[in-house]
VEXLO-816476 format. One record per residue (C-alpha): x, y, z; residue number from 1. Coordinates in nm, 3 decimals, padded with zeros to 5 digits. Layout:
! VEXLO-816476
        x        y        z   nr
        X        Y        Z  NUM
...
This chain:
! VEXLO-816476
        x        y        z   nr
  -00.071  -02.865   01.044    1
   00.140  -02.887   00.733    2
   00.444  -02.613   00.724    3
   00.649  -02.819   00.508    4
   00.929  -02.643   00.224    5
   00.773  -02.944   00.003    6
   00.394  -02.895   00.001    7
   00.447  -02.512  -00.031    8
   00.657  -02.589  -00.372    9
   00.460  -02.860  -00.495   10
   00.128  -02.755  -00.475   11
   00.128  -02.365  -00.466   12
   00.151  -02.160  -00.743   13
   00.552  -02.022  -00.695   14
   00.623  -01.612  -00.801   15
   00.966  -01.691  -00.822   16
   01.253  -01.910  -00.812   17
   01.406  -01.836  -00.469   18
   01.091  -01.720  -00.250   19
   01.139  -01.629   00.126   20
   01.077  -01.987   00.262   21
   01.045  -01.938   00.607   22
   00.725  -02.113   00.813   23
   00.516  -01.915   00.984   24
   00.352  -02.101   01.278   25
   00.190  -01.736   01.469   26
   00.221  -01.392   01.465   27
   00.222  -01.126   01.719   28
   00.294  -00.730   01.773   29
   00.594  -00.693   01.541   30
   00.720  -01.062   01.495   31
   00.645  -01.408   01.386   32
   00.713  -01.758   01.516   33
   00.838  -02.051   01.328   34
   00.752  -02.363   01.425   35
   01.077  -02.411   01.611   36
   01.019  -02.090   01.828   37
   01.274  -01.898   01.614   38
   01.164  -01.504   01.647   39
   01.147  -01.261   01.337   40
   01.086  -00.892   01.349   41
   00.890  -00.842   01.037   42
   01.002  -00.470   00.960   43
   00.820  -00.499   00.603   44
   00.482  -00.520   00.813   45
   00.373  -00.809   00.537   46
   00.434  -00.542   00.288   47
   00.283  -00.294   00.423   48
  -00.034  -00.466   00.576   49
  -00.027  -00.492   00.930   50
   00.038  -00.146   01.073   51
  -00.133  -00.193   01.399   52
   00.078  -00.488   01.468   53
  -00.019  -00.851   01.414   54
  -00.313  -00.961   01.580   55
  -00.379  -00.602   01.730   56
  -00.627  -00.731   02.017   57
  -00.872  -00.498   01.909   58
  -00.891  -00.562   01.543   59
  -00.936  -00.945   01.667   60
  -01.179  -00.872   01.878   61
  -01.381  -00.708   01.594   62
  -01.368  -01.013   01.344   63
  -01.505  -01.211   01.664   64
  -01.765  -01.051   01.709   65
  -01.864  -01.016   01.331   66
  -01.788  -01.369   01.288   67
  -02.095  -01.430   01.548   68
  -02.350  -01.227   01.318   69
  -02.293  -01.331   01.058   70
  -01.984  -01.385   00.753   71
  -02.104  -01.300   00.336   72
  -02.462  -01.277   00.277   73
  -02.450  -01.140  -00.097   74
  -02.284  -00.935  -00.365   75
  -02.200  -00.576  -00.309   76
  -02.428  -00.334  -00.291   77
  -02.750  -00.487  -00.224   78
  -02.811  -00.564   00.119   79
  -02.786  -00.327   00.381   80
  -02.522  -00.449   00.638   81
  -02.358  -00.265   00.984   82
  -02.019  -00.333   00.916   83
  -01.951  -00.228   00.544   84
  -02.177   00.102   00.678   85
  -01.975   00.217   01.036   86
  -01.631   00.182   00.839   87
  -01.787   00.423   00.519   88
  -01.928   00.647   00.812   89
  -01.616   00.644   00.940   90
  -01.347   00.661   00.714   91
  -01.514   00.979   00.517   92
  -01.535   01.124   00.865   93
  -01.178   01.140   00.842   94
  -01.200   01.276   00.477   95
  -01.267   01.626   00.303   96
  -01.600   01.682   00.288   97
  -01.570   01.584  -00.120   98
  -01.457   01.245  -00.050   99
  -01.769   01.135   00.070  100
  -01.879   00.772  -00.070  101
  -01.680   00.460  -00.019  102
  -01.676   00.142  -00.259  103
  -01.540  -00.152  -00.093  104
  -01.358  -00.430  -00.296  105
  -01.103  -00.712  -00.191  106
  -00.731  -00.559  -00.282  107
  -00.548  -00.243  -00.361  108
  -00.578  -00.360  -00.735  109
  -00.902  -00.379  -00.735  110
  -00.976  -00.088  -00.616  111
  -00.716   00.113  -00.904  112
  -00.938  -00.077  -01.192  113
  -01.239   00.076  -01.042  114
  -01.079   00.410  -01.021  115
  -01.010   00.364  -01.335  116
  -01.312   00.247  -01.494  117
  -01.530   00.579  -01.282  118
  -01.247   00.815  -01.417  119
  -01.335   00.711  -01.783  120
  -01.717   00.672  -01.690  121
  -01.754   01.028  -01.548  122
  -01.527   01.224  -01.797  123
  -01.664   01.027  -02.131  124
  -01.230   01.026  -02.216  125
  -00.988   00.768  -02.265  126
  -00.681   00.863  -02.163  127
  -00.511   00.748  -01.870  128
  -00.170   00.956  -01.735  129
   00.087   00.757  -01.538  130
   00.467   00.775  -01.419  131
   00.733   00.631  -01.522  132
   00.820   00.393  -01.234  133
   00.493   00.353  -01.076  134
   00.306   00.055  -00.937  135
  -00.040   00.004  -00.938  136
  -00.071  -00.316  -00.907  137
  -00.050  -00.707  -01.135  138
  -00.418  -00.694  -01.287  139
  -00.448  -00.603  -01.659  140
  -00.545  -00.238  -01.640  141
  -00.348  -00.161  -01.324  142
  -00.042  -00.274  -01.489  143
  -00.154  -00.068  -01.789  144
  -00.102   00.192  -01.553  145
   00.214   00.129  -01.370  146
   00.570   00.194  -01.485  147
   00.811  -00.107  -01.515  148
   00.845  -00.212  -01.875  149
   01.005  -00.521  -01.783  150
   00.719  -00.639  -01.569  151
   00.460  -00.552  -01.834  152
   00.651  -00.693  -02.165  153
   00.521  -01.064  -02.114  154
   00.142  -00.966  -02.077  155
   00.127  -00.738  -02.360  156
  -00.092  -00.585  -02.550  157
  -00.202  -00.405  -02.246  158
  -00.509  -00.087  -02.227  159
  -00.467   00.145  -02.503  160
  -00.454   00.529  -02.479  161
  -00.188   00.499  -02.156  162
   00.071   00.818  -02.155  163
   00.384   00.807  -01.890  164
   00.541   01.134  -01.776  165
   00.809   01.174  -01.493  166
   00.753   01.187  -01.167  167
   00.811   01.550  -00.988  168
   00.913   01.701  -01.309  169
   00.694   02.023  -01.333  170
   00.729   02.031  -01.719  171
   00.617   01.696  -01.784  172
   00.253   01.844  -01.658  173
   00.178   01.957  -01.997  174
   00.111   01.650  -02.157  175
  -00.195   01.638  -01.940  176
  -00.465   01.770  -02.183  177
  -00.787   01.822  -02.276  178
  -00.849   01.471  -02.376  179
  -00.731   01.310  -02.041  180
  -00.981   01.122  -01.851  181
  -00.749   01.070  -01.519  182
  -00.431   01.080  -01.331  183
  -00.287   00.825  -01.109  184
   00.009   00.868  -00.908  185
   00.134   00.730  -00.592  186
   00.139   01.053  -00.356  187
   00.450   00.854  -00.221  188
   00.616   00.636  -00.508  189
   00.657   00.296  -00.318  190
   00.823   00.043  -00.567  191
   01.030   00.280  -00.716  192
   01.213   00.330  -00.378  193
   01.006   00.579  -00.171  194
   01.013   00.887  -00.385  195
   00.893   01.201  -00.189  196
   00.714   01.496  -00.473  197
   00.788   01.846  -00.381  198
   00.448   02.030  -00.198  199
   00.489   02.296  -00.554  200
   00.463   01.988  -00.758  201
   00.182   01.804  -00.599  202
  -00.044   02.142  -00.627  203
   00.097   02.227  -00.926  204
  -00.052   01.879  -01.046  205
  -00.362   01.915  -00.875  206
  -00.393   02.283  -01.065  207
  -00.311   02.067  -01.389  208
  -00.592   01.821  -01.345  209
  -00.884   02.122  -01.287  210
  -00.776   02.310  -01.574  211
  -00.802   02.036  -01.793  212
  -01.079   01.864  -01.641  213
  -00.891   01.581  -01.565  214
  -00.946   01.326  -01.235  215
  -00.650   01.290  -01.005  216
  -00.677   00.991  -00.887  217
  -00.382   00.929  -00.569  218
  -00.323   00.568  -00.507  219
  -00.209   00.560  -00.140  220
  -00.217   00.187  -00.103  221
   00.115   00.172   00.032  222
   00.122   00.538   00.163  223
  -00.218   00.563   00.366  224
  -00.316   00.459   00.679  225
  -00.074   00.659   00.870  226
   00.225   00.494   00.694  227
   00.370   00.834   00.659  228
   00.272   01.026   00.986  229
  -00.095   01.145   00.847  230
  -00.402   00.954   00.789  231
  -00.319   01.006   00.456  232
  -00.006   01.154   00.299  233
  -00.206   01.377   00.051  234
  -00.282   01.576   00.354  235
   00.063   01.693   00.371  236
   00.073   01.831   00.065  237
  -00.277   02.058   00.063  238
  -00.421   01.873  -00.189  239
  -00.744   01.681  -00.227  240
  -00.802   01.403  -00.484  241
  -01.113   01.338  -00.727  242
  -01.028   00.983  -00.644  243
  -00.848   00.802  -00.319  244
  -00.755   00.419  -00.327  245
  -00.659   00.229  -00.004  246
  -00.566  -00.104   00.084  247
  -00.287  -00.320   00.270  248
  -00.283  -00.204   00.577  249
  -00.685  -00.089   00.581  250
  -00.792  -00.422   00.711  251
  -00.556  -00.492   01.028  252
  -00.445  -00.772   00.802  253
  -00.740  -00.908   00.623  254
  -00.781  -00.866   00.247  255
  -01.000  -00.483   00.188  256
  -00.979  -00.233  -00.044  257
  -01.133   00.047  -00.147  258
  -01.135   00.379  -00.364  259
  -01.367   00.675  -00.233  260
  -01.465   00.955  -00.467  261
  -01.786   01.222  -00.467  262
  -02.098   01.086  -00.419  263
  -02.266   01.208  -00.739  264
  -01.935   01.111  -00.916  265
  -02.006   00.759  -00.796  266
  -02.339   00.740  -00.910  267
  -02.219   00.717  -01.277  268
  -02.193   00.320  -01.206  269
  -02.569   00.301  -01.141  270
  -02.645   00.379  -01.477  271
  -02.560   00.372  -01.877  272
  -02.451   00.057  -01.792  273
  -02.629  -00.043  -01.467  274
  -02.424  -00.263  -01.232  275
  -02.085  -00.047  -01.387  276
  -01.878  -00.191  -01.162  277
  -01.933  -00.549  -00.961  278
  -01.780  -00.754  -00.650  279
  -01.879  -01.066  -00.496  280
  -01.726  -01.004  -00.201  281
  -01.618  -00.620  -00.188  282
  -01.738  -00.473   00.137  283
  -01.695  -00.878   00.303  284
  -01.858  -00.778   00.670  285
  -01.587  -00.936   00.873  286
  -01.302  -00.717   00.674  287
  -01.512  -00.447   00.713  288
  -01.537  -00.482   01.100  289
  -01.112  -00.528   01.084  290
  -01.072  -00.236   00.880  291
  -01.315  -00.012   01.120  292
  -01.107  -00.125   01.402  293
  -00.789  -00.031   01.292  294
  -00.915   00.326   01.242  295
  -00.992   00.306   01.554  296
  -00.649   00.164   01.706  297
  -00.482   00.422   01.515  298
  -00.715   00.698   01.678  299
  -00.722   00.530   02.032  300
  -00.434   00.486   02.048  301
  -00.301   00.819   01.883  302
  -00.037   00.648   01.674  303
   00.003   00.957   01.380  304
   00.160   01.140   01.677  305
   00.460   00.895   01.694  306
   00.527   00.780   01.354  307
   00.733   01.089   01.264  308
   00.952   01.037   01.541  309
   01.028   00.712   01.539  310
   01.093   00.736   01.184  311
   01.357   00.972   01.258  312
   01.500   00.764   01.586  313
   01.507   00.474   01.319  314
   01.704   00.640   01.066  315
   01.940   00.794   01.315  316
   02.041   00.462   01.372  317
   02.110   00.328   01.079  318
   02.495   00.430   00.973  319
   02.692   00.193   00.808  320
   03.019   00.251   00.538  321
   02.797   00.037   00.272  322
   02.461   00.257   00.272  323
   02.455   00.507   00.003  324
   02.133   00.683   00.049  325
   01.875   00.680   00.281  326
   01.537   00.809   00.166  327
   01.218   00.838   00.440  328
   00.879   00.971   00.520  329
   00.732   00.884   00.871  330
   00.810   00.471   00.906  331
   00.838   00.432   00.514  332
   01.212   00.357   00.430  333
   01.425   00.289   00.133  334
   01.752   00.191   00.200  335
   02.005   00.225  -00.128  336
   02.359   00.007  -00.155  337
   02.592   00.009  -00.423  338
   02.385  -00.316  -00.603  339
   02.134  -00.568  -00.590  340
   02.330  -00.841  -00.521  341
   02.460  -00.640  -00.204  342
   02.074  -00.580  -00.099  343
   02.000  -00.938  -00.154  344
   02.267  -01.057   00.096  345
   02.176  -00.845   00.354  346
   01.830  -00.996   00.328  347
   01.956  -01.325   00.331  348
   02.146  -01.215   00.638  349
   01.863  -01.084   00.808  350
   01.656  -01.390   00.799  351
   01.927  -01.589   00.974  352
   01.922  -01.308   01.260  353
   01.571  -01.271   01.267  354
   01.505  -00.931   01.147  355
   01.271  -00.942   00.827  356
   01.385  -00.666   00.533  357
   01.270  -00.680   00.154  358
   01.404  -00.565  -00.156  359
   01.184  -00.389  -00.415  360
   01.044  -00.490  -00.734  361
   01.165  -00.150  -00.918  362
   01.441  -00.072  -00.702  363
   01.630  -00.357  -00.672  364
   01.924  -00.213  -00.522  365
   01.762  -00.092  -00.177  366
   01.586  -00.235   00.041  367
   01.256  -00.160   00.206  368
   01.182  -00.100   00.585  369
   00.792  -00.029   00.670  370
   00.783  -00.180   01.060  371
   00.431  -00.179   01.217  372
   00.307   00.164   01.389  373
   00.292   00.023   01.709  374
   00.644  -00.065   01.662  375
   00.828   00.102   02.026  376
   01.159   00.272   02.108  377
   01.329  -00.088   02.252  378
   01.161  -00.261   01.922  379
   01.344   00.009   01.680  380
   01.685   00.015   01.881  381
   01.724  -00.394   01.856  382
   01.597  -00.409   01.504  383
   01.802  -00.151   01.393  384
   02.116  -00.350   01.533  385
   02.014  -00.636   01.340  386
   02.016  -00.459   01.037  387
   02.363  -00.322   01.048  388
   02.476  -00.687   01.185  389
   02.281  -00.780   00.843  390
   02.475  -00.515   00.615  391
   02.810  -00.616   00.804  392
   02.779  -00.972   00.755  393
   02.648  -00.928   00.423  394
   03.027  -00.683   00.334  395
   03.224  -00.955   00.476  396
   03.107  -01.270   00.321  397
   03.071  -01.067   00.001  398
């Protein structure tokens, strides 16, 4: 076993100058383990990835049982395998009867470039309408697509043909036109510091998109799998996408994505080119097999029920002099101060206590809570006093 500071510098590729650098040894329920036994509640869920928990018994169970079939046995979309087809059986069970064919690919990315790409391929347009402070993910044509200029600059020139409006800003709508091949929006805006769209503007957008003939594609990445007390938070807003993208927290904690559109919409990659969109290891059977569990720990285990009001026990706890705003849907959380050096001391602070906060890329000056779904009453009440020990400590060593 190597958990060294040194090899993790030295011979991993580093995203920034000052990374977390705490070693992980295991993982269970809500927290990890250093080496030393130290405990962390990891409120960020690994960014949103492990809503069930870590090592949800169930979801480990699956892979173990997967793992004894059999692991990859060829590209996507050739061989006919159980796992990749119980989870597409399933999750368009839990879909509107439109949403009815699944693609399977290996990240949340992945699967906005192949919205993308089907968007363009079934409306013969180029056009591509985004929001201004959106994230879509680091690959080339997701970043076309998202909305912070100073992540983009350095990678530039980027896709052509990409328009930005605001988000929730009814008259921004019109410049969605004729020539438009798709939408993408975050139902929820994560990055830019959980960003909640009115119900009038989210059908007024979907209205938008079928008198123009453009996709809507909703990217709930970040949002989905119960994150905001629904399956999916487009439900809550009586609205139904062209296009859905999922990932983080579809797998239990392995790498899956996935965007789901019509069936006769996704036949446009079979043809004019054939093989329009490829994966080596999209629709991997053993994340398959973790993401069909976690449906089914989520439905077991009738989690949706709770998130809503834990979310709201959560908040209620959380009053401190230094917080300035506190903005929430179900256990999604953004946290404002009065800076980002303030939000990157309480962060600091946290990790000496134990409790495990993050800051956001877009929104530097709040942070982000996201805790697991299995997360309990006890769990909230002692994280929650970690935090505002975090915020304290953070005001008085300022």
């Amino acid at each position: 076993m190597d958990l060294t500071a040194e090899s993790f510098l030295t011979y991993l590729a580093q995203t920034t100058d000052s990374p977390y650098l705490i070693s992980i040894d295991r993982a269970e329920g809500l927290y990890l383990y250093s080496p030393d036994g130290k405990r962390y509640a990891d409120l960020i869920s690994g960014i949103g990835v492990t809503s069930v928990g870590h090592r949800h018994p169930h979801v480990i169970e699956a892979i173990r049982q997967q793992l004894d079939r059999h692991m990859h046995v060829m590209v996507y979309g050739e061989f006919i395998q159980s796992a990749p087809n119980l989870l597409a059986r399933k999750l368009t069970s839990k879909l509107p009867a439109g949403l009815n064919c699944c693609y399977f690919v290996n990240s949340g990315t992945e699967a906005n470039e192949g919205a993308l790409k089907l968007a363009k391929r079934h409306t013969g347009r180029t056009e591509m309408v985004s929001f201004r402070k959106s994230y879509h993910g680091s690959t080339h044509g997701s970043m076309s697509v998202s909305g912070n200029e100073v992540k983009k600059q350095a990678f530039r020139p980027l896709l052509p043909d990409v328009a930005f409006i605001n988000f929730n800003v009814e008259d921004d709508l019109q410049h969605i036109t004729e020539r438009t091949a798709c939408v993408i929006v975050e139902t929820i805006q994560g990055d830019a510091g959980v960003r909640v769209p009115s119900k009038r503007y989210m059908k007024l957008l979907r209205k938008r998109c079928d008198d123009t003939g453009a996709m809507l594609i909703l990217d709930e990445i970040q949002c989905g799998m119960g994150r905001t007390g629904t399956l999916f938070a487009f439900e809550q807003f009586d609205i139904v996408p062209d296009i859905l993208t999922v990932a983080k927290a579809f797998g239990g904690g392995l790498p899956i994505g996935c965007f789901v559109a019509n069936r006769d919409v996704m036949r446009d990659f079979t043809h004019d080119p054939m093989l329009g969109h490829i994966t080596t290891f999209g629709g991997n059977p053993v994340c398959c097999a973790a993401a069909l569990a976690t449906l089914e720990v989520i439905e077991n285990e009738r989690l949706l029920e709770k998130v809503e009001q834990k979310g709201k026990y959560f908040e209620s706890l959380l009053t401190h002099r230094g917080i300035k705003e506190i903005r929430r849907i179900g256990l999604m959380f953004a946290i404002d101060f009065e800076s980002a050096d303030v939000v990157s001391r309480i962060v600091e602070e946290g990790k000496k206590l134990g409790v495990i906060c993050y800051w956001f890329l877009s929104h530097p000056y709040s942070f982000r809570i996201a805790p697991p779904l299995t997360i309990t009453n006890d769990e909230i009440k002692e994280s929650a006093a970690l935090i505002l020990q975090a915020v304290e400590n953070a005001y008085i060593r300022s």
